[in-house]
Every structure is written in structure tokens, then in C-alpha cells.
C-alpha positions in Angstrom: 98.7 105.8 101.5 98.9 101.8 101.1 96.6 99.2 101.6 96.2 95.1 100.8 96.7 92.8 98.3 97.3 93.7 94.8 94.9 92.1 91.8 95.9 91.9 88.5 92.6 92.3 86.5 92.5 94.5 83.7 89.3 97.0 85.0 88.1 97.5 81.0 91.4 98.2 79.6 90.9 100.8 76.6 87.4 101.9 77.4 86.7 105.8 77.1 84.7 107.7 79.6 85.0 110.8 81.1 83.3 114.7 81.0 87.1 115.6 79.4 88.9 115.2 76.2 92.5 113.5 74.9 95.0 115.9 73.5 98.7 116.4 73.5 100.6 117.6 76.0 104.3 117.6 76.4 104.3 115.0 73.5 102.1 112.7 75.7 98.6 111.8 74.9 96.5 113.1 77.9 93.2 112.8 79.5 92.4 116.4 80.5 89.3 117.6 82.4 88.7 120.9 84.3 88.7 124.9 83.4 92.0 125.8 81.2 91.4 129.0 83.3 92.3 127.8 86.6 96.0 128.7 87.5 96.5 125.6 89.4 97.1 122.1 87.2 97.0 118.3 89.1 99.0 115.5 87.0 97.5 112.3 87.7 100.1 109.3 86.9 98.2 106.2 86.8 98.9 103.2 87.8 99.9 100.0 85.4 96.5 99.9 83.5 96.8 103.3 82.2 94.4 106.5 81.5 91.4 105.0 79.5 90.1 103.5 83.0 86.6 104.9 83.7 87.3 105.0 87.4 90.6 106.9 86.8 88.9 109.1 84.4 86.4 109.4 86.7 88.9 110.5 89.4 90.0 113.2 87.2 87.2 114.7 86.7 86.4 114.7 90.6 89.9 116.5 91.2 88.8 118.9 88.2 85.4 119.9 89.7 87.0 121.1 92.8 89.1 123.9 90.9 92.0 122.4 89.3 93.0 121.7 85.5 93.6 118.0 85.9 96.1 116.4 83.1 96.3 112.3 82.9 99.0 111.4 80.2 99.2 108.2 78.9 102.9 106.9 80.3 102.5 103.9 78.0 102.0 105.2 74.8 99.0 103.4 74.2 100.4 100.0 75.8 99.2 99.5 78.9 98.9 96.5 81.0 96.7 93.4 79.9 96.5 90.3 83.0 94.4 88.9 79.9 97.8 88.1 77.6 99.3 85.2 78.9 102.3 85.8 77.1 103.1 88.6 78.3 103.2 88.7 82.4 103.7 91.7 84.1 108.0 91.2 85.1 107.6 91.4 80.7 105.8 94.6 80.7 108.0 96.1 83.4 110.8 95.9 81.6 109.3 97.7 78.5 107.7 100.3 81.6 110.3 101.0 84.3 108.6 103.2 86.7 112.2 104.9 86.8 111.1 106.4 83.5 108.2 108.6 84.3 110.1 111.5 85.8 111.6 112.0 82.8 108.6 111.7 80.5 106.1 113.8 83.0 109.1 117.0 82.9 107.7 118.3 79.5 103.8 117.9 80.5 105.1 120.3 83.5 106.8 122.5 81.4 104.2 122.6 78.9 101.7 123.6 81.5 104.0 126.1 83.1 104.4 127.3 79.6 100.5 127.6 79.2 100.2 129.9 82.7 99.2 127.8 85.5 101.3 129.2 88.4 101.0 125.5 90.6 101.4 121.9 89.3 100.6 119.2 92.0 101.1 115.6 91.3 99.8 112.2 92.9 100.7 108.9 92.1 99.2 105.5 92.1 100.8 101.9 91.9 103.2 102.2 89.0 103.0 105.8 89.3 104.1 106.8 93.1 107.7 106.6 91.6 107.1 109.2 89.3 105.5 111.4 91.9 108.3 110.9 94.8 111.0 111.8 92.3 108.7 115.0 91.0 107.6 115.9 94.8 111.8 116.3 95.7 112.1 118.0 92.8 111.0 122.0 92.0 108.5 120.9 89.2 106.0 120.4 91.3 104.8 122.1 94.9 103.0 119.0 95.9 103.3 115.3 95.8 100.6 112.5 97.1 101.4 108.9 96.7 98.7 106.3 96.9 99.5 102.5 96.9 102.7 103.5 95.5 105.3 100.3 94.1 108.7 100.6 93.2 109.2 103.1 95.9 112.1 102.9 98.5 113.1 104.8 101.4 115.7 106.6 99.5 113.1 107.6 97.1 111.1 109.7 100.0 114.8 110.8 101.5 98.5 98.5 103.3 97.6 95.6 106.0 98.9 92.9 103.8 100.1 94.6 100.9 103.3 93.2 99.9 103.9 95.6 97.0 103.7 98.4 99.9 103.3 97.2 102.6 102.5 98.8 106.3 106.2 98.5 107.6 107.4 100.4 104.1 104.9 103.0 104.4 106.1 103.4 108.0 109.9 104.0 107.1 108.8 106.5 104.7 107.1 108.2 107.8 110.5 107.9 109.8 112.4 109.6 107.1 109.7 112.5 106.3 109.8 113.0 110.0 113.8 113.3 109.7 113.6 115.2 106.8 116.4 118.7 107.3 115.1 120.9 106.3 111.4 120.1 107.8 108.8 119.0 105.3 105.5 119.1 106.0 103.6 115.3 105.2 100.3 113.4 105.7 100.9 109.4 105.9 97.7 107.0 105.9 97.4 102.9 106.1 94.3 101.8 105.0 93.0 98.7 106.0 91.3 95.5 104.8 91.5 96.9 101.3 93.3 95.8 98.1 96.4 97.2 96.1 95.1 99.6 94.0 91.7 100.6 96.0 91.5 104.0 95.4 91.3 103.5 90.6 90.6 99.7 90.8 87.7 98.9 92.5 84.5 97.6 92.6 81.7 101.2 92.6 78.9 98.2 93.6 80.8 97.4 96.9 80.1 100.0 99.5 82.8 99.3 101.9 85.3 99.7 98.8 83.6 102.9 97.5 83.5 104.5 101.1 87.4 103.7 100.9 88.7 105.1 98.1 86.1 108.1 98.4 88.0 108.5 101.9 91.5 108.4 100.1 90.3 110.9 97.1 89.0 113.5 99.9 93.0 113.7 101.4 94.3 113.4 98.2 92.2 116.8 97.6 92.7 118.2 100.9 96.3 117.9 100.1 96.3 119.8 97.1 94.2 122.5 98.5 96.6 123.0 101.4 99.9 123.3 99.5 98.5 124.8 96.4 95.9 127.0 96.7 96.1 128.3 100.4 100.0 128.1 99.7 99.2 131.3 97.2 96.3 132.6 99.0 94.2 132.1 95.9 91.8 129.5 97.6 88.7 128.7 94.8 
């Protein structure tokens, strides 16, 4: 899923919210939220502002009240992006934060739940994170992958209006290739308009238009998870 623009501004950097609670998992701090006894676990990679973000906490706990044990580690390790520090610009932060990284650091939070009994880990993906969740969605770690506004993503990895971080014709190759794809795989692609990078954790819950949006995005992100993991097993909640 892509959509327009991408702003910078920190949306309350470090603040805690949330129904859930931080603990470790996989030797990553994590935002967790949901019933331990559900079989089926979500991992939510975030995008370049990390897990304290209400709205992403928020998120989590939406994913969690549907059924699933949802698990938000913190990538960064407590370092997440500030637009507010001049002196360090976002090319900086990269550098300490490839997105390349994240497969290998989400591995042990998928093991770890594994480990711990759920039966079916899903994963989805935003900004920073969609690279993460296309290298865990052609793996076997996970039985589903949804990628929303992803960056750093290429076509080999899968092998919004204006968005130029992903924009429309990107998301479109990554449609050509699913549809390619030996042997089949079965996918879902969505361009959202007249919204910004990031729509669906950074945006503004006074702005209708913008909530409508994202609440659109967070229903086939759900969907998605319900299709490929619970009917999958027959064990629909």
C-alpha cells in the first residue's frame, strides 16, 4: 500500500500509551498487546520513529483486539528518529539504521514466539519497516507479509500519488512481479490517494479524511491476516 508525500515530524517521539506492556522478546524491547493464549502472533515493524508512538501503539492494540498476540519491538534500541536534531538528519540516522538490518534482528522475536506456542506469525511493515517485512514474507518465518508505505524496497525485494519514497509506478512493478511470481502467490496491492507517506502510524486522529484513510488501510491489513492465518488453519476467532 503507498500513498503521498513523506513528512519528517517526530509525532511525540518517546511518549507511552497503549492498553499493552514492554518486555523482552528475542533480546528486543517490545510493545506487546493482545491474549498470550491466542496461537496466532502479528509483528508490527515500525517505521523510522519507532514503537513508543501512541498511534502505532494504538494500531497494535487494534490488530490485538481482533484475536492476535501483537509484538512491536523496538528496532532501534531506544534511538529512534528525531526531525527535531538538526545535527543529525535522517541520511545520518540511516546509516546507524539500515533497513537491510531488520530481518536479521526480527529472526529471534519469531523464534522466540514460535518457541512460546503460537502456531502462525504474520508480519506488516511500515516506512522503514516494509524491508524487513518483504525479506520475512519470502522467507518461511512468517505465513504472511503486508507492506504499507514501504521505503527501501525494490523490485527484487518482492521477486502513493506523489510519493517519491514509494511511489505509484514502484508499487505497480511490485504488482507485475507478484503477478509473475512461479510458483503463484496469492497478493492484495492498494494505492491510496491524496494522502501522505506514512498515513496509516503518522497522522493527524483530528482530520477525518486522514482518519477514514488509514482506518481503510488497517481494515486490509486485518483482512489480510485473517485470510492467510486464521482461515489458512481453519481456526478462525
Amino acid at each position: 500500500m503507498a500513498g503521498s508525500e513523506w513528512h519528517l515530524n517526530s509525532p511525540m517521539l518517546n511518549a507511552s500509551s497503549g492498553v499493552g506492556y514492554v518486555t523482552n522478546i528475542g533480546g528486543l524491547n517490545s510493545y506487546v498487546s493482545g491474549s498470550p493464549f491466542s496461537i496466532f502472533a502479528i509483528l508490527l515493524v515500525s517505521d523510522i520513529f519507532g514503537f513508543t508512538v501512541p498511534l502505532f501503539r494504538e494500531l497494535a492494540d487494534k490488530v490485538a483486539a481482533t484475536g492476535y498476540f501483537v509484538v512491536a519491538p523496538d528496532f532501534f534500541n531506544g534511538d529512534p528518529f528525531d526531525s527535531d536534531n538538526v545535527n543529525r538528519p535522517l541520511p545520518v540516522w540511516i546509516q546507524d539504521h539500515e533497513p537491510e538490518k531488520g530481518f536479521e534482528a526480527a529472526k529471534p522475536v519469531i523464534e522466540a514466539l514460535k518457541s512460546q506456542g503460537f502456531s502462525a506469525v504474520g508480519v506488516a511493515g511500515f516506512c522503514w519497516g516494509g524491508k524487513t517485512a518483504s525479506a520475512l514474507g519470502k522467507s518461511k518465518h512468517v505465513k504472511a507479509s503486508v507492506l504499507l508505505h514501504p521505503t527501501s524496497v525494490e523490485v527484487d525485494d518482492i521477486r502513493g500519488e506523489n510519493d517519491t519514497i514509494s511511489p505509484p509506478e514502484l508499487i505497480l512493478e511490485y504488482k507485475q512481479v507478484l503477478q509473475n511470481a512461479i510458483p503463484k502467490v496469492d497478493y492484495y496491492v492498494k494505492i491510496f490517494p491524496n494522502v501522505s507517506h506514512g498515513w496509516t502510524v503518522s497522522y493527524d486522529p483530528n482530520d477525518p479524511k486522514a482518519v477514514k484513510a488509514a482506518e481503510k488501510a488497517h481494515k486490509i491489513m486485518i483482512y489480510w491476516f485473517h485470510k492467510h492465518l486464521k482461515e489458512a488453519t481453519n481456526l478462525v476467532m
